[in-house]
VEXDREN-2710 file (C-alpha; in Angstrom, 1 decimal):
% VEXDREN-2710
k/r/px/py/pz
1/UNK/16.3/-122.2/7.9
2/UNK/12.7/-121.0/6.4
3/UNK/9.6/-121.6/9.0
4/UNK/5.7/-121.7/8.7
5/UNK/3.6/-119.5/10.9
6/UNK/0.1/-120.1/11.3
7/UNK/-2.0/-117.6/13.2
8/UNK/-5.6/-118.2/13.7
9/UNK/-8.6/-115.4/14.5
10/UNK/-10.4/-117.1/17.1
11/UNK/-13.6/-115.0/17.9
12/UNK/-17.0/-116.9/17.6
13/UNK/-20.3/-114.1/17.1
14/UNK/-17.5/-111.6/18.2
15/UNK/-16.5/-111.3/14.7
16/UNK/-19.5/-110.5/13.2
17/UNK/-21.6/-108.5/15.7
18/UNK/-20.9/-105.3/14.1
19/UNK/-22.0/-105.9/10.5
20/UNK/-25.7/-105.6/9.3
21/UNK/-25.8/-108.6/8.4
22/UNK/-23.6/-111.4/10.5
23/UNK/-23.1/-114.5/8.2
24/UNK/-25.4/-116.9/10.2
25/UNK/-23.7/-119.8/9.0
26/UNK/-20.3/-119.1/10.2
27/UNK/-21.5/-118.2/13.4
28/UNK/-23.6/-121.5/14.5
29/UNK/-20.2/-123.1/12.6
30/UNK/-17.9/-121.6/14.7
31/UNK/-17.5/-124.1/17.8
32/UNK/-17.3/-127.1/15.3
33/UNK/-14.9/-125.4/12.9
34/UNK/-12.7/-124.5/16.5
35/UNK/-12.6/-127.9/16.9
36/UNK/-11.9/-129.7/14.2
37/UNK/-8.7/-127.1/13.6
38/UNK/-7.5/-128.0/17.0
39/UNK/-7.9/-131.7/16.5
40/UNK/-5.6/-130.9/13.1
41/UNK/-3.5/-129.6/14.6
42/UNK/-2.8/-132.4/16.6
43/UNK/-2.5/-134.9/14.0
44/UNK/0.0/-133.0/12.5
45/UNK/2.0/-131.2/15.3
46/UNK/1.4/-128.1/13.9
47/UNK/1.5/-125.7/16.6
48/UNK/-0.5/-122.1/16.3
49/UNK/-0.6/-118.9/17.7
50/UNK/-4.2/-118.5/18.5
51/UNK/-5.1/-115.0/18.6
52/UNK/-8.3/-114.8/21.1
53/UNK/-11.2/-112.6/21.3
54/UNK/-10.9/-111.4/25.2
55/UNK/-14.6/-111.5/25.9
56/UNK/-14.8/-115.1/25.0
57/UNK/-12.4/-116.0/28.7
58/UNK/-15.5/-114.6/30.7
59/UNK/-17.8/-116.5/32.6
60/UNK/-20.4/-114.4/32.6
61/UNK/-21.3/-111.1/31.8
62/UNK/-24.4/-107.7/32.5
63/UNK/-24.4/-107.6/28.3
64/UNK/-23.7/-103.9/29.1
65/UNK/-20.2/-102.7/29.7
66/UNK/-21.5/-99.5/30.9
67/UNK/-17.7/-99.0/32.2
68/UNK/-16.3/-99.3/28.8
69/UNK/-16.1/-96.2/26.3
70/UNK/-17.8/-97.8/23.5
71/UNK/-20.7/-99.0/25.2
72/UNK/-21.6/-95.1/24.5
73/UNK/-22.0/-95.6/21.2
74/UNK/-24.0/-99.0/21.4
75/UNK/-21.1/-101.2/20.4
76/UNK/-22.3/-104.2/22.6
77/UNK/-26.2/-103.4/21.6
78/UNK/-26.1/-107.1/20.2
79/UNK/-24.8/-109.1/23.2
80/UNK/-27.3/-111.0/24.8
81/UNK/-25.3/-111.1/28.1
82/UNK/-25.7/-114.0/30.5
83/UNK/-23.3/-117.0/30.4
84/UNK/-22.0/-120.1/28.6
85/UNK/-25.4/-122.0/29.1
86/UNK/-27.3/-119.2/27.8
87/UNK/-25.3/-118.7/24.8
88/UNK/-22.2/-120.3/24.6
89/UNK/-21.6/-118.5/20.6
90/UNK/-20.1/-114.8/23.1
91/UNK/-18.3/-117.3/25.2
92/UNK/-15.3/-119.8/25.2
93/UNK/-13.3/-120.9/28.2
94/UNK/-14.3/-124.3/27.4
95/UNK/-12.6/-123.6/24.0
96/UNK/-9.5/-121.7/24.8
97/UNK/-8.8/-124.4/27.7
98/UNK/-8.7/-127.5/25.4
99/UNK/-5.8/-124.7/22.8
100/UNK/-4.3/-124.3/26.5
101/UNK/-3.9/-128.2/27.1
102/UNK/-3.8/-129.1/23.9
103/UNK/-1.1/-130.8/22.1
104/UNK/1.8/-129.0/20.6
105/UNK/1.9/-126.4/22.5
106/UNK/-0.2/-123.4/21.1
107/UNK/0.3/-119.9/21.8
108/UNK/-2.8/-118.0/23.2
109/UNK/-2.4/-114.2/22.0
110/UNK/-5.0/-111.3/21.7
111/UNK/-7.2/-110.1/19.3
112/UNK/-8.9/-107.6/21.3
113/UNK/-11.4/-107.8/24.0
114/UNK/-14.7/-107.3/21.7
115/UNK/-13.3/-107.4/18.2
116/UNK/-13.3/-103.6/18.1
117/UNK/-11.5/-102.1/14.8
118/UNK/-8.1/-100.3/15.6
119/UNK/-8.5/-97.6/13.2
120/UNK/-7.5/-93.9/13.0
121/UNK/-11.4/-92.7/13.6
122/UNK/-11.2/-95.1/16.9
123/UNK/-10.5/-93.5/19.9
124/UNK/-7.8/-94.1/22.2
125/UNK/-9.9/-94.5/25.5
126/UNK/-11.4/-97.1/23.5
127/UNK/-8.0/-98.7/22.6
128/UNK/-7.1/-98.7/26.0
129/UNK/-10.0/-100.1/27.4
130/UNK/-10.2/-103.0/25.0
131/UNK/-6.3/-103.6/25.6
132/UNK/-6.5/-103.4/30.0
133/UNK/-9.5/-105.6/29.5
134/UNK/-7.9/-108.5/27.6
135/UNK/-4.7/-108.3/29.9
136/UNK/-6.6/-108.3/32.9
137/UNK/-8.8/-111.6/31.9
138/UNK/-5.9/-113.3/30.7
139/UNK/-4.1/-112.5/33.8
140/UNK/-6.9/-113.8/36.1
141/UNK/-6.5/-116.8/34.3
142/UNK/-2.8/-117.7/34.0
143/UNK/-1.8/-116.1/30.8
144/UNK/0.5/-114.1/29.5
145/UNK/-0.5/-112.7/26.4
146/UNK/2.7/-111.7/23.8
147/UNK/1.4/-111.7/20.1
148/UNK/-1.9/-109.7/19.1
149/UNK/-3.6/-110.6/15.8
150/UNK/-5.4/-107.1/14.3
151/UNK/-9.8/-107.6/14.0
152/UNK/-9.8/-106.9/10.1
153/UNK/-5.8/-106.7/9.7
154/UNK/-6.4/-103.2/10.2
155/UNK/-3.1/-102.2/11.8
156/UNK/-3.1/-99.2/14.1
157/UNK/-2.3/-97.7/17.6
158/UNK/0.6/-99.6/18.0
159/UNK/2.2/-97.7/20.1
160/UNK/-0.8/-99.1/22.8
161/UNK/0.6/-102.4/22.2
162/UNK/3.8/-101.3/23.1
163/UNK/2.7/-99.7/26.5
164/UNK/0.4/-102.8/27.4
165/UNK/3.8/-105.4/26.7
166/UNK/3.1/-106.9/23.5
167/UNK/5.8/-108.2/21.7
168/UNK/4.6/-108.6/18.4
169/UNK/1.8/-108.2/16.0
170/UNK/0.6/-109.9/12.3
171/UNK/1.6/-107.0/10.2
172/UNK/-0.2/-106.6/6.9
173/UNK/1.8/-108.6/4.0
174/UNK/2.2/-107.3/0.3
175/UNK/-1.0/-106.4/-1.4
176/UNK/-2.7/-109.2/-2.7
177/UNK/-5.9/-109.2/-5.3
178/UNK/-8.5/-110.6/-3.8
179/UNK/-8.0/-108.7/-0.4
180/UNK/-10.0/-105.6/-1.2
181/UNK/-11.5/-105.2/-4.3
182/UNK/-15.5/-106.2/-4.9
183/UNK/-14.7/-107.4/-8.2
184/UNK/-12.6/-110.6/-9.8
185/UNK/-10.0/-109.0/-11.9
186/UNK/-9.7/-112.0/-15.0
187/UNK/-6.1/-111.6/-15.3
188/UNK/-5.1/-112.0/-11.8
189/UNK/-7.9/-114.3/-11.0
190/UNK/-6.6/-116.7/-13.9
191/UNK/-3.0/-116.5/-12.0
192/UNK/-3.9/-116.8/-9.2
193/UNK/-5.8/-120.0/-10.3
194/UNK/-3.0/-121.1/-12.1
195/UNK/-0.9/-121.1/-8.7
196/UNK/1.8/-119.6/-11.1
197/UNK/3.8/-118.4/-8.0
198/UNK/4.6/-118.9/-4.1
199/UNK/3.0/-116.7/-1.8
200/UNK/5.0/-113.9/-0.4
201/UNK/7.6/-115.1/2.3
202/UNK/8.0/-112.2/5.1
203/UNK/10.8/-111.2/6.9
204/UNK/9.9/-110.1/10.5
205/UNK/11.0/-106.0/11.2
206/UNK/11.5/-104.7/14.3
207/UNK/9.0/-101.5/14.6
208/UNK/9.6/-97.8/15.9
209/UNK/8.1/-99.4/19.1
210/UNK/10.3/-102.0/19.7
211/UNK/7.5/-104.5/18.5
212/UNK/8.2/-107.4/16.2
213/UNK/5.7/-107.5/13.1
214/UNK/5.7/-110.9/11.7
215/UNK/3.7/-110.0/8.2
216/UNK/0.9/-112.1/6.9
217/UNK/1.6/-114.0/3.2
218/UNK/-2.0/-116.0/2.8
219/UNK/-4.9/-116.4/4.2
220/UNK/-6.1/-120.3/3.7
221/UNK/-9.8/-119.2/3.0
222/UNK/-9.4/-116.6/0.7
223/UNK/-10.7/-117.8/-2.6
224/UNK/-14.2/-119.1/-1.3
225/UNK/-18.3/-119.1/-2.7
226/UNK/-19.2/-119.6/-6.1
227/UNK/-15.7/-118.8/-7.4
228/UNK/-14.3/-122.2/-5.2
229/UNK/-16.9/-123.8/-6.3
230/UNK/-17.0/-123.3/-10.4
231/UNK/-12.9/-123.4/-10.3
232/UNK/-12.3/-126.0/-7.7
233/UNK/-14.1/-129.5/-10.0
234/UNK/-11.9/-128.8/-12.9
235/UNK/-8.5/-127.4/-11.6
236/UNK/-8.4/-128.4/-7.8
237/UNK/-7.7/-125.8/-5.0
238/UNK/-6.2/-123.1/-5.7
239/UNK/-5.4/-122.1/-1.9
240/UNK/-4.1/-125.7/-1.5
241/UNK/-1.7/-125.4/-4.7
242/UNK/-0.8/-121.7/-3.1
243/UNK/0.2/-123.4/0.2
244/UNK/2.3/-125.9/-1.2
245/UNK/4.3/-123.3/-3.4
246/UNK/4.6/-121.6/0.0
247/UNK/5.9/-124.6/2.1
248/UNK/8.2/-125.2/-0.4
249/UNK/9.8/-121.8/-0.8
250/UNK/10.1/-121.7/3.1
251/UNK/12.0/-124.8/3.0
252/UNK/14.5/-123.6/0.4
253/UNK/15.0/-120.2/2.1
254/UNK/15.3/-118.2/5.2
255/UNK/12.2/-116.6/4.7
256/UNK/9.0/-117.1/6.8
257/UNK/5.5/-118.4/5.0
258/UNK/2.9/-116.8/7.7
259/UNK/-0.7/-118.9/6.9
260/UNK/-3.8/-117.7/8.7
261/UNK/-7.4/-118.1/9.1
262/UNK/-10.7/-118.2/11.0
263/UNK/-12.0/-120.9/12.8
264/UNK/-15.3/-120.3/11.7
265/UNK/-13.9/-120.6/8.5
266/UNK/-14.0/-123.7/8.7
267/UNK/-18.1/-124.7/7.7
268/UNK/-17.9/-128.0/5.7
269/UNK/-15.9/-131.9/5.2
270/UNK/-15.2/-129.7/2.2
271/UNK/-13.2/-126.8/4.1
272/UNK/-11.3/-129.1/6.4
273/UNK/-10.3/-131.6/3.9
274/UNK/-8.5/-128.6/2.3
275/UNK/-6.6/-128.1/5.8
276/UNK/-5.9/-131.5/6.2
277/UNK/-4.1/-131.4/2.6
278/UNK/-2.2/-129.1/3.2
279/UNK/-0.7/-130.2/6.9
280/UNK/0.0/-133.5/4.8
281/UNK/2.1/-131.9/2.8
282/UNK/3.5/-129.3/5.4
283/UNK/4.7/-133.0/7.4
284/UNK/6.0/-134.1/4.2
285/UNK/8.3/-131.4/4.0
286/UNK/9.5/-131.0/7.7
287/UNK/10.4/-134.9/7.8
288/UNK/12.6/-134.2/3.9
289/UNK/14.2/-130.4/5.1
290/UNK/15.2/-128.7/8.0
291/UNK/11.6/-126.4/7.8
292/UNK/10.7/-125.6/11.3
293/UNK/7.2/-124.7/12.7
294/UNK/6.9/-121.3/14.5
295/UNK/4.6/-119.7/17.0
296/UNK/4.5/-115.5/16.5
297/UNK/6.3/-115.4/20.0
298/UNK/8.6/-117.7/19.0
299/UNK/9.7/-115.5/16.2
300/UNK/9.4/-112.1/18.1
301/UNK/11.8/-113.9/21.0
302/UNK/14.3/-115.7/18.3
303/UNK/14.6/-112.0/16.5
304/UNK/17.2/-109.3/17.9
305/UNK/17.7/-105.9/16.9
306/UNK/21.0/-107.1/15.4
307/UNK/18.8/-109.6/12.8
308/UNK/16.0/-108.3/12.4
309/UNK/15.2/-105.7/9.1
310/UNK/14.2/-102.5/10.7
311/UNK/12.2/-100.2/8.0
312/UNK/14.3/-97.9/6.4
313/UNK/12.0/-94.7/8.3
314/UNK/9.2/-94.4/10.8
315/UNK/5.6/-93.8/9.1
316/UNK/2.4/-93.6/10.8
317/UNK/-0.1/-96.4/11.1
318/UNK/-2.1/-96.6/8.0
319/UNK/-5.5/-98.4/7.9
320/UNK/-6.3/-100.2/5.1
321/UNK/-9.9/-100.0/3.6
322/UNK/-12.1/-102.4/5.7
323/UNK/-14.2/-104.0/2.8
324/UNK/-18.5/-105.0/4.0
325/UNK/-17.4/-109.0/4.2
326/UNK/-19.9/-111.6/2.6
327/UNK/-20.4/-114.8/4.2
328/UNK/-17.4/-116.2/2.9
329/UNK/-14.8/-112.7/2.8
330/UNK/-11.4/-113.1/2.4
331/UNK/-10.6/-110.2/4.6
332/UNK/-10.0/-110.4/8.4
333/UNK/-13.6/-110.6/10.2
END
């Protein structure tokens, strides 16, 4: 029996607050993309692990964080501070109540506390903070937090997820083109157009830390800006043909097809039409085969040390290069 995943990176201004220049559409986007994902969600039963900036399940907040190691190094120098009705783009109980009561049930999970980077130049105070931070809100408010979802797929200091109780993670899935490289390579760009073959379907490993990583096999924005819009009027969507190869090779197999995305994402009729394809499709399929619908916990809690693929030796965490995203990058934000 094969299974989608679909995890989402939910993390309003969060996402962006870092970069020299924060995609300003995106952000004042991001509460109306949130929504109309959850309300797809619903219409198709397609439940999702929502991977959820920690900050964003605060009431209220100094702006400061003088007790936190990064505030050192003016990491929250952006945040206005003060509360929902001051800004409600930094905050999001509102948001992560209606995932909490919505319908299917939707896993909350973490994706740090402030977005911070888990890199080999970050530090481990920093790590920790981040990670005691996001457990401790969640806690206050009822939840138990089991998958985390990497800012930037940058996968590192897992061992900290480990010691905090995590049980899984979205590991980083085979190489694909258009996740690092500035340019459009015309070979791969014309295959990748062509929709000549599935995404990869992942096989979740149990790691050296006794944590489940459930690898990524496509992003569903990852082939955005001009390049959608030249390609899209005389071949359709590419992504959508991509997800469809996926769905069906999960069906036929044992293999998992791990979709993901942002919420803010999500920016136009254009952007959740391509969504609502492609849940059409994904229903089509679970009503013909026996093609199940995962959470990330659910897959962490279904795999045992006896099934899952353990990697053949233990490596160190590697980060991957963390490419300056444009208002419409395909890599994690």
């Amino acid at each position: 029996m094969g299974s989608v995943v679909l995890s989402v990176d939910a993390e309003l201004a969060w996402g962006f607050h870092d970069l020299p220049e924060p995609p300003r559409q995106r952000i004042r986007n991001a509460r109306w993309g949130w929504q109309r994902l959850l309300e797809l969600l619903e219409d198709y039963d397609v439940p999702a692990t929502w991977g959820v900036v920690g900050h964003l399940l605060l009431e209220s907040c100094d702006g400061r964080h003088a007790d936190h190691p990064a505030a050192a190094d003016g990491w929250f120098e952006r945040e206005p501070g003060g509360s929902f009705e001051d800004d409600d783009r930094w905050y999001g109980l509102d948001l992560v109540a209606a995932v909490r009561n919505g319908r299917p049930s939707h896993e909350i999970g973490c994706h740090t506390f402030s977005h911070v980077v888990f890199d080999q130049s970050t530090d481990r105070a920093v790590v920790d903070a981040e990670l005691e931070r996001c457990v401790s809100v969640a806690d206050r408010h009822g939840l138990s937090l089991e998958s985390f979802v990497f800012p930037r797929n940058v996968v590192g200091h897992r061992d900290a997820l480990a010691e905090y109780d995590f049980d899984c993670y979205r590991g980083i899935g085979p190489p694909r083109w258009y996740d690092h490289s500035r340019f459009y390579r015309p070979g791969k760009l014309a295959s990748f157009v062509a929709g000549r073959t599935p995404p990869p379907l992942v096989v979740p490993e149990i790691d050296e830390h006794g944590l489940v990583n459930v690898p990524a096999s496509l992003c569903l924005f990852s082939f955005e800006g001009t390049a959608r819009s030249v390609v899209e009027p005389f071949v359709g969507d590419p992504v959508l043909r991509k997800a469809k190869l996926g769905i069906d090779a999960a069906a036929s197999s044992d293999g998992i097809c791990h979709f993901w995305l942002h919420p803010n994402d999500i920016t136009s009729t254009r952007d959740v039409r391509r969504l609502r394809r492609i849940f059409t499709y994904l229903e089509a399929k679970r009503d013909e085969t026996p093609l199940q619908v995962e959470t990330m916990a659910g897959v962490a809690r279904r795999v045992s040390p006896d099934e899952a693929t353990r990697p053949a030796e233990t490596v160190a965490d590697e980060s991957v290069p963390v490419p300056r995203p444009s208002s419409h990058s395909a890599s994690g934000r």
